[in-house]
C-alpha positions in Angstrom: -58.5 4.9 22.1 -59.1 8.5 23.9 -59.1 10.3 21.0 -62.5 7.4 20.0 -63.8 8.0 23.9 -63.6 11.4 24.2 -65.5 11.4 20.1 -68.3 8.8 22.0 -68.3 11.1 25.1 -69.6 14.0 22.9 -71.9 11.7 20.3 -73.6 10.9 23.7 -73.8 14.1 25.5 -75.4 15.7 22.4 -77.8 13.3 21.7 -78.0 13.5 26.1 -78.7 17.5 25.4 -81.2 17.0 22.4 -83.1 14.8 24.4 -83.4 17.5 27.5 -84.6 20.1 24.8 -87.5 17.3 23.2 -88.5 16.7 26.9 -89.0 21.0 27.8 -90.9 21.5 24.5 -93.3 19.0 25.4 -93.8 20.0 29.3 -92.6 23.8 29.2 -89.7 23.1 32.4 -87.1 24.9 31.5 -84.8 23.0 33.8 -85.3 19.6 31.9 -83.5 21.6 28.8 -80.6 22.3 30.8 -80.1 19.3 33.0 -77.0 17.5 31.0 -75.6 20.5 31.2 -75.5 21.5 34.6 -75.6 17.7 36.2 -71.6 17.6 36.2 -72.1 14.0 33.8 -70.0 15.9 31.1 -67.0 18.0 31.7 -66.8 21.5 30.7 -65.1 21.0 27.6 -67.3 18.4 26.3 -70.5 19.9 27.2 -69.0 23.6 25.0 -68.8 21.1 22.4 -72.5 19.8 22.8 -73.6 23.3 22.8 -71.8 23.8 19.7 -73.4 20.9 17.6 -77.0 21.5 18.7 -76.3 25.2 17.9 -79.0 27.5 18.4 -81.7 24.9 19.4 -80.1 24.4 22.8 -81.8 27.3 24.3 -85.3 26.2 21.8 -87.4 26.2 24.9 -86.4 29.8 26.1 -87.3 30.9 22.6 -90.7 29.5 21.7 -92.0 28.8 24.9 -90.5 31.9 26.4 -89.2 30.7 29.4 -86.1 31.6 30.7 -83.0 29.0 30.6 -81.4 27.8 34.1 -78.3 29.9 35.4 -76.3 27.3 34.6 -77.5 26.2 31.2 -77.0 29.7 29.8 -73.6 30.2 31.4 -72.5 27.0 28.9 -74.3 28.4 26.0 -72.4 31.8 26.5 -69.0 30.0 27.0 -69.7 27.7 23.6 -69.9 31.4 22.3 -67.1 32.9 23.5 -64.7 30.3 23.3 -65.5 29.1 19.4 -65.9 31.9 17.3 -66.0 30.6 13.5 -62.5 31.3 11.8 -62.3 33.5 8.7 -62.0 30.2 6.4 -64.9 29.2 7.9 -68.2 27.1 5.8 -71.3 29.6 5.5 -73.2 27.7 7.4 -70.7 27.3 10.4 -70.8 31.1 10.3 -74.4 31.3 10.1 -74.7 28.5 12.8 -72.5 30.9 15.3 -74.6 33.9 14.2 -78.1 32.0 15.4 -76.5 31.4 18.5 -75.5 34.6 19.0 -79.3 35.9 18.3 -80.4 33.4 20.2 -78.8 34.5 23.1 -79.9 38.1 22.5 -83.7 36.9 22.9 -82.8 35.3 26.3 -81.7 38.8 27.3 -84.3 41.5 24.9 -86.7 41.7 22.7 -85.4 41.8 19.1 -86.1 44.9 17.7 -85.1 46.3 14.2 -82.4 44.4 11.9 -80.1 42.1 12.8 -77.1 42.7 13.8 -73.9 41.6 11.7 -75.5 39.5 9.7 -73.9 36.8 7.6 -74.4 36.6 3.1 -76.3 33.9 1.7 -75.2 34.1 -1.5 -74.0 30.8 -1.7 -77.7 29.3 -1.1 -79.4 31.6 -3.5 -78.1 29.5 -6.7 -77.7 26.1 -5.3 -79.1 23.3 -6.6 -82.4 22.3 -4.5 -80.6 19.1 -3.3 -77.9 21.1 -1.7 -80.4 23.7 -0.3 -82.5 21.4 1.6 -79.0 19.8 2.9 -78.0 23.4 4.3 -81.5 24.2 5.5 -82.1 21.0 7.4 -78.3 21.8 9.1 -79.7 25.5 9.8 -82.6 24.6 11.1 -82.5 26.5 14.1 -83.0 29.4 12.0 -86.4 28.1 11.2 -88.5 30.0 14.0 -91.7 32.1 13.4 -91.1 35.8 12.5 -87.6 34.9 12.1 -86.0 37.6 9.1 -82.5 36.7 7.7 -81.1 36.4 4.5 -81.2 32.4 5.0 -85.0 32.8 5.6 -85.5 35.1 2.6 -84.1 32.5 0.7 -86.5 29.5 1.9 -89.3 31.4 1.6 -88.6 31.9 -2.2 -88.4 28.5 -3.0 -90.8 26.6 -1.1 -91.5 23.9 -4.0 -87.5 22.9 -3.7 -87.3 22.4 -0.1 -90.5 20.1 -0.3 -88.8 18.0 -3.3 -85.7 18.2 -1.1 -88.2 16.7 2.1 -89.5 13.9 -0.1 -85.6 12.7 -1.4 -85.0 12.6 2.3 -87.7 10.2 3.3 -86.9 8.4 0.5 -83.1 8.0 1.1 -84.4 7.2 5.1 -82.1 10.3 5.9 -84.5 11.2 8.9 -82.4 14.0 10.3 -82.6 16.4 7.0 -86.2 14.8 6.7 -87.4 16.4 9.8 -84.9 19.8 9.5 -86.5 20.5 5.9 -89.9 19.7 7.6 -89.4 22.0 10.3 -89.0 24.9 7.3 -91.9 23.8 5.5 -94.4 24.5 8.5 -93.1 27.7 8.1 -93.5 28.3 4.3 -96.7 29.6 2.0 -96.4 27.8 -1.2 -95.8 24.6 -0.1 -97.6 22.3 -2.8 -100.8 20.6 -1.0 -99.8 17.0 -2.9 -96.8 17.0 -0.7 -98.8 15.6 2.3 -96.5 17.2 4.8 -98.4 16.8 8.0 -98.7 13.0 6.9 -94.8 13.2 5.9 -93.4 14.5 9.4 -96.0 11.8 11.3 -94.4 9.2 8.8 -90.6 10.8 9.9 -92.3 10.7 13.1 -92.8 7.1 13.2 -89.5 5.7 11.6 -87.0 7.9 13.0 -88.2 9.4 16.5 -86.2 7.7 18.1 -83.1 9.7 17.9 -83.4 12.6 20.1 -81.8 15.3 17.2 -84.7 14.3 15.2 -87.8 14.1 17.8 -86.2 18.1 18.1 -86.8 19.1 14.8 -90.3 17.4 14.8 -91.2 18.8 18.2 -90.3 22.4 16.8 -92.6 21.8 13.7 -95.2 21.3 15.7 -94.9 24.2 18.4 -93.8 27.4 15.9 -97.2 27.8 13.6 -99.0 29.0 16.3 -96.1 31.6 17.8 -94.5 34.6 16.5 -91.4 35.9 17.7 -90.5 39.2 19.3 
């Protein structure tokens, strides 16, 4: 019973924390983003955690809108770094999860300037199947930020046709969440074929899945980064 209160604590607070980030990218107040994290609701464990699942994306205000994060908010998003570096076992895209945050944090402190630092391989993307792309894309979709250059990036921009056909299966199997991840990439991609209809396809996602906070994110993030580019 903890163990399934403490799992429903977390399902909450993240979806508590996505819903902060939608509500700054539409208003610009950087304090909305980091309210669930500094109004004491969650303790400090859980709220690590809820850092740790939105990934990057929690500080998505302070990067495209360029506002600085509270105090407080950026203190948890350091400590979710700190305290959970990925292990040595670890999925690529847990790594490459950790490695965004870790980039993103540099951007609340600098300007980016020359190549990243320490940056992960993609090599297991760069022959996968275009069903399994979009699925890893859509869960790295914090990486999806104008004038973002990584090896993940590199690889979405080469295959632009995939990642659409990989949108369309997810409408189709109602899976919202990659839906609006792989449409968050596609804003960002040339080649993307003109029959896909994808400002009509994310309105659509829009429509039937909005609802849920971690989706509304990825379509709020679509809409904002065409028209920035990223220092």
């Amino acid at each position: 019973m903890e163990q399934s209160s403490t799992s429903a604590l977390l399902q909450g607070t993240v979806l508590d924390l996505a819903s902060d980030v939608v509500s700054a990218l539409r208003s610009g107040d950087h304090v909305r983003a980091g309210s669930t994290l500094t109004g004491g609701g969650a303790g400090e464990g859980v709220a690590r955690a809820a850092v740790r699942v939105l990934g990057a994306d929690a500080l998505l205000p302070s990067v495209l809108l360029r506002i600085p994060p509270a105090p407080g908010q950026l203190a948890v998003f350091k400590e979710a770094v700190a305290a959970h570096p990925p292990r040595d076992d670890a999925a690529p895209a847990v790594v490459w999860s950790h490695w965004a945050m870790t980039r993103a944090l540099r951007r609340t402190q600098q300007p980016l300037t020359g190549p990243p630092d320490d940056e992960p391989g993609a090599r297991w993307l760069e022959d996968a199947g275009w069903q399994f792309l979009t699925h890893q894309l859509a869960v790295l979709a914090p990486l999806a930020l104008p004038g973002e250059e990584c090896a993940v990036t590199r690889v979405a921009r080469g295959r632009p046709v995939d990642v659409a056909r990989g949108f369309v299966r997810a409408v189709r199997r109602r899976d919202w969440q990659q839906a609006a991840g792989a449409g968050r990439w596609l804003t960002l991609l040339d080649g993307v074929p003109d029959t896909l209809g994808l400002e009509a396809g994310l309105d659509f996602v829009r429509l039937m899945g909005g609802s849920d906070p971690r989706v509304a994110l990825q379509l709020e993030a679509a809409r904002l980064m065409p028209a920035g580019v990223l220092l």
